[in-house]
N, C-alpha and C positions, 0 to 999 in steps of 0.2 A: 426146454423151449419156452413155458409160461413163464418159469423165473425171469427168462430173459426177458421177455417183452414186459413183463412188470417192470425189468429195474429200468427201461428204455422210457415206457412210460414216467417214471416216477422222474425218470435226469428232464423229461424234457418238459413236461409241469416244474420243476426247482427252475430250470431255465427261464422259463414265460413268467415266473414269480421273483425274477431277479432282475430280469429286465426291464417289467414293471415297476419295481423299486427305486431303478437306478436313471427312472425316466426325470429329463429337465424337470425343474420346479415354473410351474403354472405362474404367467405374470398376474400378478395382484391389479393389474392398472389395465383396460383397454382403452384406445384412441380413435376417435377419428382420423380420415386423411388430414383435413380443415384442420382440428383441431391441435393435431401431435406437431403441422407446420410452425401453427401463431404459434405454441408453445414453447418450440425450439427459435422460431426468432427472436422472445422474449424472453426468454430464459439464457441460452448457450453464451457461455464465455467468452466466445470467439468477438460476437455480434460486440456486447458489452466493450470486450476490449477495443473493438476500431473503434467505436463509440467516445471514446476518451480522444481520438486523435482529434472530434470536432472541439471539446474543450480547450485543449493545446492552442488548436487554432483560433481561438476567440483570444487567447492571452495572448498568442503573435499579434494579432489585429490593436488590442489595447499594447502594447509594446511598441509597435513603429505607430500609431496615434499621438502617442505620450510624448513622441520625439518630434511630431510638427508643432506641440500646443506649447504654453507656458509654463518655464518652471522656477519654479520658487525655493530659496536656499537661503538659510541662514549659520554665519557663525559666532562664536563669544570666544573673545580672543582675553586670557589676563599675561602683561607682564610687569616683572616685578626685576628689577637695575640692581645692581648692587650698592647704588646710590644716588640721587636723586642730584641732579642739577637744578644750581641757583645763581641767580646773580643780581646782588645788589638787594640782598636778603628777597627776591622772587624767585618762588620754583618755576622756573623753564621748562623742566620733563620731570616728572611726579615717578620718586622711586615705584611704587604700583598704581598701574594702570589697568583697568578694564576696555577693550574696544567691540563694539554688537553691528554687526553689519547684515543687510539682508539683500541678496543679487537675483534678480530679476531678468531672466534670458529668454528672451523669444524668438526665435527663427524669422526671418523674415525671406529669406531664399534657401530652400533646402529642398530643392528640385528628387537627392535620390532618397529621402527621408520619405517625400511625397510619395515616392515610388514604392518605396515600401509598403508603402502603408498599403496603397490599391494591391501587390502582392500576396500581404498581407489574406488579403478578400479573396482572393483567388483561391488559396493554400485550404481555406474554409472551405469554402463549395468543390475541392477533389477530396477533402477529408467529407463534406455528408455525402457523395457520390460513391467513395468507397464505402460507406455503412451500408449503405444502398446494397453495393455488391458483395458485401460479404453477407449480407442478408439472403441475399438471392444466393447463396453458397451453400448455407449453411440449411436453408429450405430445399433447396436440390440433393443435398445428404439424407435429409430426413426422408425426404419422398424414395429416395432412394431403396434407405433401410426397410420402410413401410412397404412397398413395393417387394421388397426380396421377401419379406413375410408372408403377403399374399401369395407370392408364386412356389413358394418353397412349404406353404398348407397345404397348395394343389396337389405337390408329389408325396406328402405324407398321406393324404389323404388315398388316394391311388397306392399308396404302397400299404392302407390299411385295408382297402378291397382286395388287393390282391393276397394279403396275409389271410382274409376270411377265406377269399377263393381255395386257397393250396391247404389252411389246416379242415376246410371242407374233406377237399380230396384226398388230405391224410386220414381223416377220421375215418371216411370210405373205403379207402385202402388195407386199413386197420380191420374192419367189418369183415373187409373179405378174407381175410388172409385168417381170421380165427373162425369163419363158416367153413376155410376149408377150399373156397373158389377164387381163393387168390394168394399168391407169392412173398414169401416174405421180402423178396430185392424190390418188388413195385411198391411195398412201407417203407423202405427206407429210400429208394427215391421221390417217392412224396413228401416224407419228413424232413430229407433234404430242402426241399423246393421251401418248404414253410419255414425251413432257420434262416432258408439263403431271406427270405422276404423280411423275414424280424430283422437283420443285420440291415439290413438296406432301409428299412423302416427308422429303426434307431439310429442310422445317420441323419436323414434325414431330420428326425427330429430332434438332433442337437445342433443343425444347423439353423433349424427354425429359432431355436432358443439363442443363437449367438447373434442372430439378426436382429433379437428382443428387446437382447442385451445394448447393443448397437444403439438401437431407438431409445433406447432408455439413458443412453450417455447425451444423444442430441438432446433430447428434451427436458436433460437435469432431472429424472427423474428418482435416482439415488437406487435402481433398480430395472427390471424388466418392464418392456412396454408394450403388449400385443395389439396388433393392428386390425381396426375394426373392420366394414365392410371396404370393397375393393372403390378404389375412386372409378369415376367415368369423366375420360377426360374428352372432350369437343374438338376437332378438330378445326380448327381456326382457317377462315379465306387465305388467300393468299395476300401478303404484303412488305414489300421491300423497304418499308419505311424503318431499320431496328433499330436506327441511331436512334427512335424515339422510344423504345421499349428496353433494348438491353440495358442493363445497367455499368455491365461491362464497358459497352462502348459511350459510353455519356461520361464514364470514370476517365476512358484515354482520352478522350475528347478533351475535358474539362486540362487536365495536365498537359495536352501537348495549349492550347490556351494561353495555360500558366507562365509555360517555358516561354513562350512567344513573346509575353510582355516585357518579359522579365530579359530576354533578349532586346527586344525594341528601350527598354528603359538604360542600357549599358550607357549610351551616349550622354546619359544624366549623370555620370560618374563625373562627367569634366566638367560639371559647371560648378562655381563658385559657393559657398556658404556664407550667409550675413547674417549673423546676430544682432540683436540688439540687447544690451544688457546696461540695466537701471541698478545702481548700488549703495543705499543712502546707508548712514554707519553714524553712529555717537561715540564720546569719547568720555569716560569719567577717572578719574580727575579731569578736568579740560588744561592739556599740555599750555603754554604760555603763548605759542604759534600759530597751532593747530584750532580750528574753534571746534567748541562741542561734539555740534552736530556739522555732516556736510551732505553729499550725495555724488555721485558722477553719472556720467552718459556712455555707452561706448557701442560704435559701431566696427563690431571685428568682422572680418571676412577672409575667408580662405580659401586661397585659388590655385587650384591644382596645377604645375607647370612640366613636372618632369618623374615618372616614380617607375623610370629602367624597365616600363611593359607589360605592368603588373594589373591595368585596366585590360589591355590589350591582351592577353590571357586568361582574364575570366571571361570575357566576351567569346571569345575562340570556346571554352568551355560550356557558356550559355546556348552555344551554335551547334554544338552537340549535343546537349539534352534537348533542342528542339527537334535536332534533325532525327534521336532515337523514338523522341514521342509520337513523333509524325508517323515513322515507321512503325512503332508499337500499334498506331491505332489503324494503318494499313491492312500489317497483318491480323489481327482479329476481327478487320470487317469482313477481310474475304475469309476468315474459315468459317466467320457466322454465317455468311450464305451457305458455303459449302455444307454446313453442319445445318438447314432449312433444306437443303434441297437432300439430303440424305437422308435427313428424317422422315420428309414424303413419301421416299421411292421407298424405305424403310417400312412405311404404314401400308402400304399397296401389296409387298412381298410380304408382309405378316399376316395382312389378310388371308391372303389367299393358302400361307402356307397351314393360318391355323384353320381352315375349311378343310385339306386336305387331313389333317390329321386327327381332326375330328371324324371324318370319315375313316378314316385307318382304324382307330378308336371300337367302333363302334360296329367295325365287321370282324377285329378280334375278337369281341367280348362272344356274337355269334358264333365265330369261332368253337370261345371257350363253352359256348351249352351245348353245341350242337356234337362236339368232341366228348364231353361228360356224358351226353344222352347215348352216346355210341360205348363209351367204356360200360357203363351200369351193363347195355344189352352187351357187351362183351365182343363190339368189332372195333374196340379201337384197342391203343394198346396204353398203358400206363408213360412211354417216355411221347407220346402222342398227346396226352396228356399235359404233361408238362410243361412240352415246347409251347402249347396253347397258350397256357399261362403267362409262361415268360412274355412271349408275342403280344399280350393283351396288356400286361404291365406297362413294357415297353411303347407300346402304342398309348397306352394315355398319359404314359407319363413326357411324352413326345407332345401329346394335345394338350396338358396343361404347362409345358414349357413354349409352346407357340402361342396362348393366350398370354404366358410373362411378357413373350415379345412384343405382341403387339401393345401391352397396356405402355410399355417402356415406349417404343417408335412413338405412341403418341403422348407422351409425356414429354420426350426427347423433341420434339415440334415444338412443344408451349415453353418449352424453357430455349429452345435457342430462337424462337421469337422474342423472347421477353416477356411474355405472357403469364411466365410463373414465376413467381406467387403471386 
């Protein structure tokens, strides 16, 4: 019988000495809330990369610009005859010749050029409107992952009281049962209860560790990132104004805008284009006809009459990316209200639910001493014992998943206000 409880002892110290071992690696880095946000909006690739769409846009803008201003060309022409014409011992046309000319075109009417270009401006400001919202994206992941850290130490934490609680009761259990006033079945269902709590423990804190992990990929940190203290977020008045805080909706906004011009500008397809282009040229040899130098004027213009529909169908096209943006920014203003008004009723029910469970909480733990104080004096019974336990786990680990909800409910406010970051 003592061999056995020796080698029972001896598995289940190697157990607590392996589990120890094989516990996550501690992050090297802790963050603020503040802190671990700026840092993933400044850092995160995501961000960087919409970032390049306002570049893009600035070169569209210098592209249809360059097409209403002046442009300047020249070319150096040589030809060489396989013989030179003369007459009356004068060369008429010089076997080689060089000819240098420089052309001169400036738009004087280019109504869709014009168009462009205001386009153009447009394309920029939904390109920094989406940086905006992918910022706001990429800060609502961070807060995210920061947030599941906080709430996911709560339940490790609670499952390392309750692991004290049950190898208490084991060690007790243990006492008794070699004084002789107590059973070997009530040791191993205590020691049960202490592995079940380590198993549950060690989940727990490899999900903490993947959520680290998680913060550590938003914030480029090449590693794990643990989350400092818990933010405290304010709950904001009420206000219906979020075309002015989302960034979301400022991004549909700006794009259905876009399409709209870019609709109203179709009718500039059909008007005319007038160049003017200035083309002065030399000539060396100077031909016997031709003199030197010369220059010419030319006023060209090009007036659209007939092209089988082909305006008349990108307009029909321009009519439908207006009429989807219009609708795109429909539906995202009515789910951002719905999503303001669900986060309130959200913040009121988590209240209240985390008051209850705090309470729950905290008549198990009673519970648990007043059940222990009765086993020691020998009126309760060992699975009496137990259930306490379980029941007190359960209960706070209930209390600290009702404070994750509420810290979310009111986070989930400040971001579908626009309020965050």
């Amino acid at each position: 019988m003592w061999s056995l409880r020796a080698s029972v002892a001896v598995a289940v110290s190697l157990a607590c000495a392996g589990a120890a071992a094989a516990q996550p690696p501690a992050p090297s880095r802790t963050l603020s809330f503040a802190d671990a946000v700026q840092q993933a909006i400044e850092r995160n690739p995501t961000v960087r990369a919409a970032a390049s769409a306002i570049l893009r846009a600035e070169g569209e803008i210098r592209l249809a610009r360059a097409a209403t201003l002046l442009q300047l060309g020249g070319n150096v022409t040589t030809t060489t005859l396989n013989t030179g014409v003369e007459f009356q011992g004068v060369t008429v046309t010089p076997q080689s010749s060089v000819t240098a000319a420089i052309t001169a075109d400036m738009p004087v009417v280019a109504a869709a050029a014009w168009a462009r270009r205001a386009q153009a401006e447009d394309e920029r400001q939904v390109a920094t409107f989406n940086v905006a919202d992918v910022r706001r994206q990429v800060a609502a992941a961070t807060a995210d992952a920061y947030l599941t850290i906080v709430g996911l130490r709560r339940v490790v934490d609670a499952d390392r009281r309750a692991r004290d609680v049950a190898k208490a009761h084991y060690d007790l259990a243990s006492q008794l049962e070699r004084a002789g006033t107590g059973s070997r079945l009530n040791a191993l269902r205590a020691q049960q209860q202490w592995s079940t709590v380590e198993t549950q423990l060690e989940t727990a804190s490899l999900a903490v560790y993947r959520a680290q992990e998680a913060l550590g990929v938003l914030v480029v940190a090449n590693g794990p990132v643990d989350a400092g203290e818990e933010p405290v977020f304010e709950v904001p008045p009420d206000d219906a104004r979020l075309e002015l805080f989302r960034t979301d909706l400022k991004l549909f906004a700006a794009q259905q805008s876009a399409a709209e011009r870019i609709l109203r500008d179709s009718s500039k397809d059909w008007w005319p284009t007038v160049d003017a282009v200035f083309t002065p040229q030399t000539v060396y040899p100077r031909p016997f006809f031709v003199p030197a130098n010369s220059w010419t004027f030319n006023l060209r213009a090009n007036i659209p009459i007939f092209d089988s529909g082909t305006r008349r169908g990108t307009k029909i096209e321009r009519q439908a990316a207006v009429d989807q943006a219009r609708e795109t920014l429909a539906g995202a203003t009515e789910q951002a209200g719905a999503q303001v008004r669900t986060a309130r009723v959200a913040i009121a029910s988590a209240e209240r639910g985390l008051a209850s469970a705090r309470a729950a909480a905290e008549q198990a733990e009673q519970v648990v001493t007043i059940t222990n104080i009765s086993f020691r004096a020998g009126a309760a019974t060992n699975i009496e014992v137990i259930d306490a336990q379980r029941a007190a786990l359960d209960a706070e680990t209930q209390a600290a998943v009702a404070q994750d909800v509420l810290t979310r409910a009111r986070f989930e406010l400040l971001n579908a206000l626009g309020r965050f970051p």
